[in-house]
Legacy VTK file of the C-alpha trace (Angstrom):
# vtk DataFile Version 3.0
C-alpha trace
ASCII
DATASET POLYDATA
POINTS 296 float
-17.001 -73.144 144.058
-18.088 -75.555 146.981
-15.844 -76.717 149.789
-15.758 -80.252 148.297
-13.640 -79.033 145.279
-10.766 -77.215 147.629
-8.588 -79.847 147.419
-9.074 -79.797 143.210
-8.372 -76.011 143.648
-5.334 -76.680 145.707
-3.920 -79.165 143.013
-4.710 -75.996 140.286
-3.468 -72.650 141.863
-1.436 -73.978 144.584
-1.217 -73.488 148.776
-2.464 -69.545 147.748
-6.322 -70.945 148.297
-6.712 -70.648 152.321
-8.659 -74.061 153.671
-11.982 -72.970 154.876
-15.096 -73.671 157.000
-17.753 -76.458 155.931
-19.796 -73.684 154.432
-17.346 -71.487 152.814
-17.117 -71.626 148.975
-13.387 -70.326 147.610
-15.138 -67.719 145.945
-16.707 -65.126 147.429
-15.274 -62.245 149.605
-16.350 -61.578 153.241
-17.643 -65.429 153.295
-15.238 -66.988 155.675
-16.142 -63.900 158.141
-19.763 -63.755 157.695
-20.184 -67.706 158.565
-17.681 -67.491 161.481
-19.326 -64.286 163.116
-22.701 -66.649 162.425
-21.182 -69.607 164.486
-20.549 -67.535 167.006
-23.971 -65.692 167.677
-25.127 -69.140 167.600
-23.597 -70.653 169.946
-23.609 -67.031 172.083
-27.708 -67.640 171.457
-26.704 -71.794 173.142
-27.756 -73.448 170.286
-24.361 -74.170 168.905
-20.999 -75.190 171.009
-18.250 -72.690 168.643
-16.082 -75.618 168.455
-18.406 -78.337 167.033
-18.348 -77.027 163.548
-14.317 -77.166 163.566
-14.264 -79.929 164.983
-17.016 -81.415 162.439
-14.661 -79.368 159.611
-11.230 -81.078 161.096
-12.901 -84.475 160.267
-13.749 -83.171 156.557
-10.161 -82.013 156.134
-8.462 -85.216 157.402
-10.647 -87.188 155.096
-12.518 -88.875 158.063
-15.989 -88.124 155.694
-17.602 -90.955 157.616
-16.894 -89.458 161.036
-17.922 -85.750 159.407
-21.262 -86.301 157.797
-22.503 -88.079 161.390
-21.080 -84.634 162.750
-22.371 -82.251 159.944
-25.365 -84.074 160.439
-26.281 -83.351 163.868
-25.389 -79.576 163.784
-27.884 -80.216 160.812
-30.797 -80.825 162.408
-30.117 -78.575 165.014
-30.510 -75.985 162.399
-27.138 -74.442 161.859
-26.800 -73.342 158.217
-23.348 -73.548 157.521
-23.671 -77.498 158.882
-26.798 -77.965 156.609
-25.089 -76.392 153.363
-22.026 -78.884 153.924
-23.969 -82.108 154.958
-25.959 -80.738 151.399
-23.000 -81.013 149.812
-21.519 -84.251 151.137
-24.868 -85.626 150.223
-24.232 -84.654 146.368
-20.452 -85.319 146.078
-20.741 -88.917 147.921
-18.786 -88.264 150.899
-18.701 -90.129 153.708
-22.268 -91.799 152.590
-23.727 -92.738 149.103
-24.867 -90.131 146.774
-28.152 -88.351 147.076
-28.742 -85.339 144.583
-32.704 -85.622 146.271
-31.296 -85.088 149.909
-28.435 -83.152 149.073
-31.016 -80.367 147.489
-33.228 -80.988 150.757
-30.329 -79.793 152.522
-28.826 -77.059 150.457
-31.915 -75.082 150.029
-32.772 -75.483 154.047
-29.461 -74.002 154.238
-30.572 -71.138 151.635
-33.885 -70.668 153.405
-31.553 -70.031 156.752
-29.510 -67.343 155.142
-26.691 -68.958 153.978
-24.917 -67.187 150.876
-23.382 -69.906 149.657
-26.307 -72.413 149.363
-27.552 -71.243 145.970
-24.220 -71.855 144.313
-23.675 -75.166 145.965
-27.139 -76.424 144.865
-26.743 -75.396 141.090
-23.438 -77.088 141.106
-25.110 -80.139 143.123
-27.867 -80.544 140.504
-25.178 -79.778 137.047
-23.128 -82.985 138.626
-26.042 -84.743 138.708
-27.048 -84.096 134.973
-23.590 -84.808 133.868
-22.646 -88.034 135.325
-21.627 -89.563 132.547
-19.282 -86.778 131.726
-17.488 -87.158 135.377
-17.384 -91.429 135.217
-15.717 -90.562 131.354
-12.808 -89.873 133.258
-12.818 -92.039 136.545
-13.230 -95.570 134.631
-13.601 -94.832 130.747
-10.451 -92.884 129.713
-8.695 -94.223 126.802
-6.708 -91.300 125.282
-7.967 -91.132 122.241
-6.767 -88.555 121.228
-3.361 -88.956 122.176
-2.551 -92.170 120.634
0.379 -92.353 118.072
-1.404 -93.474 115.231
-3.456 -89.953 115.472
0.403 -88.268 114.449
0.965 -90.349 110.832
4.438 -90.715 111.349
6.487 -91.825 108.515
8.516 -94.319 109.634
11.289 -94.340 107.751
13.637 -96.814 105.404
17.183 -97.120 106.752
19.004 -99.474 104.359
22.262 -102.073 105.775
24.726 -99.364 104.162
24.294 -96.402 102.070
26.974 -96.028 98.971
26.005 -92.520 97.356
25.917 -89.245 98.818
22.442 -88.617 97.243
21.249 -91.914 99.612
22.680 -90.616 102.683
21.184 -87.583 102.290
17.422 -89.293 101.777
17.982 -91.738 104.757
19.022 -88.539 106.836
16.357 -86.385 105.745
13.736 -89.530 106.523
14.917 -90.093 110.022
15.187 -86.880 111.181
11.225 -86.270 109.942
10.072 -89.132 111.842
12.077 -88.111 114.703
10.075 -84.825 115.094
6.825 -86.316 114.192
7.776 -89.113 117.332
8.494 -86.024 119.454
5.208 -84.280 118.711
3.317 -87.701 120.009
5.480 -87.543 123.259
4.994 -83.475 123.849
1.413 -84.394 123.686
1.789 -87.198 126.271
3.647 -85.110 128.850
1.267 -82.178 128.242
-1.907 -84.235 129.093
-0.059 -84.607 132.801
-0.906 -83.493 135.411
-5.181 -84.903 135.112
-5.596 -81.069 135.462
-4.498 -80.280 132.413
-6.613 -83.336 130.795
-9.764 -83.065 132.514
-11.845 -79.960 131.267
-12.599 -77.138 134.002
-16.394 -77.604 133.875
-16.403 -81.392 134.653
-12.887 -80.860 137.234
-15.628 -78.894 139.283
-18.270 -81.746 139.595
-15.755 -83.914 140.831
-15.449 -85.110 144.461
-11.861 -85.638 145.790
-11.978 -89.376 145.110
-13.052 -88.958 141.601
-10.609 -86.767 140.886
-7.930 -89.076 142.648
-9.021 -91.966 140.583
-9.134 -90.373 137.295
-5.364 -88.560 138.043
-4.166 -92.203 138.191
-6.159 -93.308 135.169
-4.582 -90.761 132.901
-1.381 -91.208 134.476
-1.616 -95.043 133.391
-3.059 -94.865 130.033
-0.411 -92.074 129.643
2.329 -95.041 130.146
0.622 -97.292 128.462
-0.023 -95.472 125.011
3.820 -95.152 124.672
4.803 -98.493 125.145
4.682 -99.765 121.703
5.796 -96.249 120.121
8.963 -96.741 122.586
9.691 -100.043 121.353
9.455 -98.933 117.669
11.993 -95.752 118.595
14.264 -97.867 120.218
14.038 -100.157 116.546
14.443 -97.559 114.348
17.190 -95.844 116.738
19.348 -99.506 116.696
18.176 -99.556 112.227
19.887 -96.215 112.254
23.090 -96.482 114.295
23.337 -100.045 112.532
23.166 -97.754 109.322
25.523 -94.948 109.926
28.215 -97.091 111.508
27.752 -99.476 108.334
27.917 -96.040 106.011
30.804 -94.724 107.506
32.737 -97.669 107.385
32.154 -98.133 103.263
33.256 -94.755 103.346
36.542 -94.589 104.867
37.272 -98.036 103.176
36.208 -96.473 99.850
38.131 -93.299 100.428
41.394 -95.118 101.093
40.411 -97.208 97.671
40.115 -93.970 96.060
43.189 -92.343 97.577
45.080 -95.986 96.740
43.634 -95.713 92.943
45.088 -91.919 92.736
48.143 -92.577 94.206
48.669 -95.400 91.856
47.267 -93.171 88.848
50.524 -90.541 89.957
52.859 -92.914 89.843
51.469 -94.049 86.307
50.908 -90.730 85.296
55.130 -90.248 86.369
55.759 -92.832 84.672
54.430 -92.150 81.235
55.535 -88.562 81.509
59.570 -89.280 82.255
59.236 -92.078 79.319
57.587 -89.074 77.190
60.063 -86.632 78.594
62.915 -89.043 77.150
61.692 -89.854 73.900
61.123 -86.420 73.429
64.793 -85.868 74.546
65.717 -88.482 72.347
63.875 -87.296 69.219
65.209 -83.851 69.885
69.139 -85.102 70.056
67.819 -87.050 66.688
67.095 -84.274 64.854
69.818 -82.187 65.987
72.536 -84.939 65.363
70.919 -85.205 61.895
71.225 -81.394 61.186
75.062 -81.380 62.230
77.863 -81.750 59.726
LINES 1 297
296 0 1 2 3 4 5 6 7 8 9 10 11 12 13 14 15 16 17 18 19 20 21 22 23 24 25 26 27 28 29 30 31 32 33 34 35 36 37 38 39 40 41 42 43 44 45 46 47 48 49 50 51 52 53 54 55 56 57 58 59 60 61 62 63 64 65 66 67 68 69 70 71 72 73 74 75 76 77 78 79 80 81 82 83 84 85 86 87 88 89 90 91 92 93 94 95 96 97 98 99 100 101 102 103 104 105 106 107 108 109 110 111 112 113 114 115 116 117 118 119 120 121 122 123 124 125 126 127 128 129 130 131 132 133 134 135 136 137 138 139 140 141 142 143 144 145 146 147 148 149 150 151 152 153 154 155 156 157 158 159 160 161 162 163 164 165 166 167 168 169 170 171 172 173 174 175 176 177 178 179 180 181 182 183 184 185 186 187 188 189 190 191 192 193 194 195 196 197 198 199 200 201 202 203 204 205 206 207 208 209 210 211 212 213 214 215 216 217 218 219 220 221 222 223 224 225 226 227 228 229 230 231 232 233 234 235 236 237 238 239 240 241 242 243 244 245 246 247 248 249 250 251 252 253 254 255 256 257 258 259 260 261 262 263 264 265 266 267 268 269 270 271 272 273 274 275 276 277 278 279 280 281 282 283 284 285 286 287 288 289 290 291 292 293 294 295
């Protein structure tokens, strides 16, 4: 992996990933060592003060590309490899001057021809970003989500009358609001998982990106994120209002119709009382009838 992507590998595995000299890739073992004992028979040899490559690397870190190249540049020409594979590679990530896959490879395979162990690496991955340009500026100034939009989900959206008077109607209404509540969830799982760019932007093309590219695409995703849920908010926040409009509506029709029923029964007993003692008398009566007709 080249030093321009450490701050991409920072942003996927964390503070683990040490920072590291202009010419030290994050993969590798022995690298760090191997250019750092080269720096110093170097500048032992007085071609090289030690501290000019930090100092050239301190630049780099704080973003100062500008300052760096000019820096990385003159240790260049003076011949130091690990100053010729990073002024390769600023050369083919843009930094700190326009990009320049032609110079960049001028540069990375001087630095190969000097013994550098990294400059192979760094000049395959120079010449893939150049092939796949289109691939990185996808996701720097063309993202659209595509793939993430709500319409992709076919939620149902479902019919929530004024009031519901049947058991078998509250049930469907239910059953129809709770589907299109999961399918709304799905769409904003999908949202939240496409965060951070990491996550969004596929390993191969995260790895041909300089820092600003990256930068600028995190905030494009971030903003198309926002933006593809602004409608499918506004219809969850309708169908939310449809529904509480519903149940409260529902509920009401039922307690009122309970009562009516309760009312209706209670009337029914009193009916039902009523006709029974009147049947329970002329029963009586019909029995004292026949017995007054049977006596002598």
């Amino acid at each position: 992996m080249a030093k321009s992507n450490w701050y991409l590998l920072n942003i996927l595995f964390g503070s683990s990933i040490n920072k590291v000299t202009p010419s030290i890739k994050t993969t590798g073992v022995g690298l760090k060592e191997g250019i750092l004992a080269a720096t110093i028979l170097m500048a032992a040899c007085g071609t090289l003060r030690a501290d000019e490559l930090s100092d050239a690397q301190r630049l780099w870190e704080n973003k100062d590309f500008k300052q760096a190249f000019k820096q990385f540049g003159v240790l260049a020409e003076r011949g130091n490899p690990a100053a010729q594979l990073q002024l390769g590679e600023m050369y083919g990530f843009g930094e700190g001057t326009p990009q320049d896959t032609e110079k960049a490879v001028y540069w990375l395979q001087r630095a190969q021809a000097a013994g550098s162990p990294d400059a192979a690496e760094s000049l395959a991955l120079v010449r893939e970003r150049s092939r796949r340009q289109a691939d990185i500026a996808y996701y720097v100034t063309s993202y659209d989500g595509a793939a993430l939009r709500y319409e992709n989900y076919h939620c149902v959206r479902p019919t929530i009358p004024a009031v519901s008077k049947t058991n078998q109607e509250i049930h469907t209404v239910n059953a129809g609001v709770v589907a299109w509540t999961e399918c709304y969830g799905r769409f904003v799982l999908g949202i939240n998982n496409s965060l951070p760019a990491t996550k969004t932007i596929p390993p191969d093309v995260l790895k041909l990106m300089s820092n600003e590219e990256y930068q600028r695409a995190a905030a494009l995703i971030e903003r198309t994120g926002r933006q593809l849920t602004v409608e499918p908010r506004q219809l969850a926040d309708t169908i939310m209002a449809e529904n509480q409009a519903w149940k409260t509506a529902t509920e009401k029709f039922a307690g009122e119709n309970n009562k009516a029923v309760e009312d209706q029964a209670a009337k029914n007993k009193l009916t039902y009382d009523v006709i029974n003692r009147e049947n329970d008398l002329d029963f009586k009566m019909r029995q004292d009838i026949l017995r007054s007709r049977k006596s002598p």
